[in-house]
C-alpha positions in Angstrom: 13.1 -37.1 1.6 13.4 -37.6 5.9 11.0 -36.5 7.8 14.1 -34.5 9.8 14.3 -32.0 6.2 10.8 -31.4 5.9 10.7 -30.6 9.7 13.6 -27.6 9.1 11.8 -26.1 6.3 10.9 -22.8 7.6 7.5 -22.6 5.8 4.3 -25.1 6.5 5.6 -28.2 4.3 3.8 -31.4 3.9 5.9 -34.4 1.6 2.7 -36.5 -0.3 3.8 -40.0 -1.8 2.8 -41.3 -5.2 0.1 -43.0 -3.5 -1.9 -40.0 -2.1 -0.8 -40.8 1.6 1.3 -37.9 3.5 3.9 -39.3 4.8 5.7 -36.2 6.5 4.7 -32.7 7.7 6.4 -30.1 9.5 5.1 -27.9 12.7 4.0 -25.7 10.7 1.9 -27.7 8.7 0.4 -29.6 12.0 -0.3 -25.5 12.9 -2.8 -25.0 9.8 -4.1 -28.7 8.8 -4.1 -30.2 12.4 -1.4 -32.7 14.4 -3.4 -35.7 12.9 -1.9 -35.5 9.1 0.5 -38.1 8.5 -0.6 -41.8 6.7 -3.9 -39.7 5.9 -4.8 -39.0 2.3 -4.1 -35.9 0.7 -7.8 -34.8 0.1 -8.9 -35.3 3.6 -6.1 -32.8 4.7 -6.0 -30.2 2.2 -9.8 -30.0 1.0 -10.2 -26.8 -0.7 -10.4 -27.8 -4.5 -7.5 -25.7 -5.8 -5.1 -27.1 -4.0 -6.2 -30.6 -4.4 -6.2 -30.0 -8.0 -2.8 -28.5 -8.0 -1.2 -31.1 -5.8 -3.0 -33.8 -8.7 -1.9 -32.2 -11.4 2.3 -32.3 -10.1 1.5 -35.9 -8.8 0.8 -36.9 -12.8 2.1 -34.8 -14.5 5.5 -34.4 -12.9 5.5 -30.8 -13.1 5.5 -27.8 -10.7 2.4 -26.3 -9.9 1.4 -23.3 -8.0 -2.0 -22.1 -6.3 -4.1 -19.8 -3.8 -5.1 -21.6 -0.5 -7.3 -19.4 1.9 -7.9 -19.6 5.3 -9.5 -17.5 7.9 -8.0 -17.4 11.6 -10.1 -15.2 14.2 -12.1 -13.7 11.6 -9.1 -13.0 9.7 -8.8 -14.4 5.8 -4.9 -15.2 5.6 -3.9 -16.5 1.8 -1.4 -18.6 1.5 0.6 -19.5 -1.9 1.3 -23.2 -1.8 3.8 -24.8 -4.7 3.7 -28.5 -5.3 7.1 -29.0 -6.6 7.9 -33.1 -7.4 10.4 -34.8 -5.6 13.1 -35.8 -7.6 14.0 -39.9 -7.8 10.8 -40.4 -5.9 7.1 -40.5 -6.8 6.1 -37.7 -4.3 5.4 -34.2 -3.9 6.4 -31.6 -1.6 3.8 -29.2 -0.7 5.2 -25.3 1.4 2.9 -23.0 2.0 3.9 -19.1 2.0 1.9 -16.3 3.7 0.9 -14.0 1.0 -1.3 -12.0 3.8 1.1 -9.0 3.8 1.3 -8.9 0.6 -2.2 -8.9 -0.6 -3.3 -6.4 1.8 -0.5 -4.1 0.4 -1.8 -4.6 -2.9 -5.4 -3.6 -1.8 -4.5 -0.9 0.3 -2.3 0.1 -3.0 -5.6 -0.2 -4.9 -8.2 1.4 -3.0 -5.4 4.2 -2.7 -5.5 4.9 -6.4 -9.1 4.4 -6.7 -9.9 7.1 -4.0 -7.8 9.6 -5.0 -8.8 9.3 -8.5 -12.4 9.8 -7.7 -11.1 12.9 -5.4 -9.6 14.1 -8.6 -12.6 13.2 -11.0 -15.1 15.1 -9.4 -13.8 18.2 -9.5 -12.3 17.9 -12.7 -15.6 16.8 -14.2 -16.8 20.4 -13.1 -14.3 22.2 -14.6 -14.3 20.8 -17.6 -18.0 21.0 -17.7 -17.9 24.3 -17.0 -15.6 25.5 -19.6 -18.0 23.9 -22.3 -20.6 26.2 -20.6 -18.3 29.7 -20.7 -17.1 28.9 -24.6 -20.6 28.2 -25.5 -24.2 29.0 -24.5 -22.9 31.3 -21.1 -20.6 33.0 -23.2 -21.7 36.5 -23.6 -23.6 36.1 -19.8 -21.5 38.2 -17.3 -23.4 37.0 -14.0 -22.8 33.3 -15.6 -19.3 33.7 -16.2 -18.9 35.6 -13.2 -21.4 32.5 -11.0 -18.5 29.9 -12.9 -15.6 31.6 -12.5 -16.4 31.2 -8.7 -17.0 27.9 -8.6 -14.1 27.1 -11.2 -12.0 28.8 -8.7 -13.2 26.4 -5.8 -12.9 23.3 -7.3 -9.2 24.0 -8.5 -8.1 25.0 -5.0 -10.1 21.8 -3.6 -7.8 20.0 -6.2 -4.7 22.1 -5.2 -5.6 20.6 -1.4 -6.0 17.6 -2.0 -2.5 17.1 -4.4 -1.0 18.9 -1.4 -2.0 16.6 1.5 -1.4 13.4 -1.2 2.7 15.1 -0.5 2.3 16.0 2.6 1.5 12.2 3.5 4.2 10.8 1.2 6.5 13.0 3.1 5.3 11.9 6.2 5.3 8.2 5.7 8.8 8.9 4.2 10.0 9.8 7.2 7.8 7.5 9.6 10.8 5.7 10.7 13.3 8.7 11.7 12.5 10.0 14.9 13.2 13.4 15.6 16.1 14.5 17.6 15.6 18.8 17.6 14.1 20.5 20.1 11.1 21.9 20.4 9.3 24.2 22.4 5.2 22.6 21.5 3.6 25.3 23.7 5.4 28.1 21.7 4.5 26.4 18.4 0.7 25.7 19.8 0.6 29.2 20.6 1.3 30.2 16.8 -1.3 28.1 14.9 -4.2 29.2 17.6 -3.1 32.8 16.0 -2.9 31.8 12.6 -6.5 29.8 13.0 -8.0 33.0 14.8 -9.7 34.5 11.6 -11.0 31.1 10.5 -12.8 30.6 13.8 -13.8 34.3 13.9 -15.5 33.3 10.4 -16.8 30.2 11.6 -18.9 31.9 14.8 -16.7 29.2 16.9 -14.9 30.7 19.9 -11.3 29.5 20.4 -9.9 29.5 24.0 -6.2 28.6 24.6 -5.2 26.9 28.5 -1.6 25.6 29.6 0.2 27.5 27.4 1.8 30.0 29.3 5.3 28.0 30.1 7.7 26.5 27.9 7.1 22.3 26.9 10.1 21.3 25.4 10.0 18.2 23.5 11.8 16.4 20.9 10.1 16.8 17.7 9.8 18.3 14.0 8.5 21.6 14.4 6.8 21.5 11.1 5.1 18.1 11.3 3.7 18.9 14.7 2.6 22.8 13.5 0.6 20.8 10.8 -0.8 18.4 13.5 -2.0 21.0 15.7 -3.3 22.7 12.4 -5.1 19.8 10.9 -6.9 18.7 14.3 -7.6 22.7 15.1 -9.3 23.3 11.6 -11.1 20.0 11.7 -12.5 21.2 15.3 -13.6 24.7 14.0 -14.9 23.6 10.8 -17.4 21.0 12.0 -18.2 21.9 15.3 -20.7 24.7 14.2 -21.8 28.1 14.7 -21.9 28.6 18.9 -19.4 26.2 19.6 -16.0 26.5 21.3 -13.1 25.1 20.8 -10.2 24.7 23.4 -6.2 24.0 22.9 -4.8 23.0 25.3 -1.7 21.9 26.7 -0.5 19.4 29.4 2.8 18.3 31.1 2.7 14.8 32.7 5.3 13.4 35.2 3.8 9.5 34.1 1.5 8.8 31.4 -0.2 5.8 31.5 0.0 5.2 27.8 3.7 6.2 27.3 4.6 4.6 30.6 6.2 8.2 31.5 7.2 11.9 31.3 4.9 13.5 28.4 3.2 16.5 26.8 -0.6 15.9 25.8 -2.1 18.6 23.3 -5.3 18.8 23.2 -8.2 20.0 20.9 -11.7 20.3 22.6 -14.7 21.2 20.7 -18.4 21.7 21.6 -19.9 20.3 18.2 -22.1 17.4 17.6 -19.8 14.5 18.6 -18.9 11.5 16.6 -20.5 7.8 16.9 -18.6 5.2 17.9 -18.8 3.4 14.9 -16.7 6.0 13.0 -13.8 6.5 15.4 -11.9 3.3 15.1 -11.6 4.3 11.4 -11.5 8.3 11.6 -7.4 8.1 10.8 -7.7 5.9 7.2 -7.1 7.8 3.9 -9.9 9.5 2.9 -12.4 8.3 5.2 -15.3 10.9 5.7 -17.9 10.6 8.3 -20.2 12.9 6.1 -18.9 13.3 2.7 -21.0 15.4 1.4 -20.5 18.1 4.3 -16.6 17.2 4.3 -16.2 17.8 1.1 -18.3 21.5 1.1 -16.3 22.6 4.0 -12.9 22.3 1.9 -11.8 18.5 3.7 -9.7 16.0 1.5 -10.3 12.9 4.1 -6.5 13.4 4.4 -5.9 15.0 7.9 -6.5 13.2 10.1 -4.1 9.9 8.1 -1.5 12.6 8.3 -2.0 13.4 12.0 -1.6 9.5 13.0 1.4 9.3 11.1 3.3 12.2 12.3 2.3 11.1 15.6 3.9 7.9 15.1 6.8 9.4 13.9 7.0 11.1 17.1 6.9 7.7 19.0 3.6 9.7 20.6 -0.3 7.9 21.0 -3.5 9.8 19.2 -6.5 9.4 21.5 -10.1 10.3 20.1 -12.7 10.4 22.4 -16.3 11.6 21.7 -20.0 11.5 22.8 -22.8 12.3 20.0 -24.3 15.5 21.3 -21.6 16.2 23.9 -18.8 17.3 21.6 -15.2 15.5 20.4 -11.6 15.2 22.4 -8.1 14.4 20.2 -5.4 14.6 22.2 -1.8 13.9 21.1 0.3 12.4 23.2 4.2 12.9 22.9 7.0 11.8 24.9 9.1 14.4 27.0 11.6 14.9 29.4 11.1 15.3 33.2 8.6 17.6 34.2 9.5 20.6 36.0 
């Protein structure tokens, strides 16, 4: 096999002779083992023992062999399935290399998905069931028990009724991640609606809710619906954690030139007075299910949904989420959307 094939494989390929030696490897082999690989032996390239085994086993055996080969590029692991396939009418073997990266991290994110929500779902399911042993058995003919269960019954199926409805909500959402919206949309209008629909929960809360820029119209192009449940999701979250005393401010602005959209645009904004978040937790605030305090998150009716469902919207929208936030000073999300001219 010329050195000219291996060279216009598109995958890292190296060609190793019957004796060990490699006699020919590809840019993007001299990319991951180095420029210095041809006339070397095998083992001083490749090293990890896997793969030296694997490339062995097809140089005796004549056979095909596959295996993992792991690597780690600015602090990065990238994995790699390389296949020794034997040459035929020669004594070598030809090595590729294909990046399984994507992949993997697929199946991980896949995994830790299914893991998460099934301990969402365990927990309260646990109670319930536990529960009903209680009502059929020794709390039977006890009306304050039954009445103290019911109660609590009641909360943990609506928690579960949540959380199955934000698991749609976000299939939805990611279903329609790559369509951007072509209606119209008048965001000040819809901001104006959910600060009316929220109203009660802040009034129940003791957190005051104060509304600014939206007086005039702020047309955009966007999915009413999805961007109600943004303002929703980020409004609730505000009023919900901030605590009794705070405030918590929607508000609305038109730019001519945003910096981060590189021009015209409509920022909403929620404010709140609470207890700020630590930089540590921001940069991971919008993965599934991710809860600075679970415990709290959890009491206060949060599925660790929200916020996965904001960011995707948003992106939808061809818009930037910016969280900003000082422990002890209070918390700043502010979607920014595209929009026509101002004015």
């Amino acid at each position: 096999m010329s050195a000219g094939i291996i060279e216009a494989i598109a995958v890292p390929a190296i060609l190793v002779a019957g004796d060990g030696r490699v006699t020919a490897a590809n840019g993007g082999a001299r990319t991951l083992f180095g420029a210095a690989l041809v006339d070397r032996h095998y083992i001083t390239v490749l090293r990890q023992p896997g793969l030296l085994d694997a490339v062995e086993r097809s140089l005796e055996t004549r056979e095909p062999t596959d295996c993992r080969y792991l690597t780690t590029e600015a602090r990065r692991e990238t994995t790699w399935q390389a296949r020794c396939r034997p040459v035929p009418g020669e004594a070598g073997v030809l090595v590729t290399f294909e990046d399984r990266t994507a992949m993997e991290e697929a199946g991980q994110m896949r995994r830790d998905f299914v893991a998460n929500v099934s301990h969402e779902l365990k927990t309260p399911l646990t109670a319930l069931i536990g529960f009903i042993e209680t009502l059929r058995g020794a709390a039977k003919d006890d009306a304050a028990a039954r009445a103290r269960f019911l109660d609590v019954m009641e909360r943990e199926a609506r928690r579960m009724n949540r959380l199955v409805s934000d698991l749609l909500s976000l299939s939805r959402v990611e279903a329609d991640e790559r369509v951007r919206p072509t209606r119209r949309v008048d965001l000040a209008a819809l901001a104006r609606a959910t600060a009316v629909t929220l109203d009660p929960l802040a009034a129940d809360n003791g957190v005051t809710l104060v509304r600014e820029g939206m007086d005039e119209p702020a047309e955009i192009a966007g999915d009413a619906d999805q961007l109600s449940q943004v303002a929703t999701n980020l409004l609730e979250n505000a009023i919900k954690y901030s605590g009794r005393g705070a405030s918590v401010v929607l508000s609305l602005a038109r730019e001519d030139d945003n910096p981060r959209l590189r021009g015209p645009a409509v920022v909403l904004s929620v404010t709140d007075t609470g207890p700020g978040i630590d930089s540590l937790h921001i940069p991971r605030l919008t993965e599934r299910f991710y809860r600075i305090d679970s415990h709290r998150s959890r009491e206060r009716g949060g599925t660790g949904l929200g916020l996965a469902i904001v960011k995707h919207i948003v992106n939808r929208h061809r818009g930037r989420l910016v969280i900003e936030s000082t422990p002890g000073q209070g918390s700043r999300f502010s979607v920014v959307l595209p929009a026509g001219p101002v004015g």
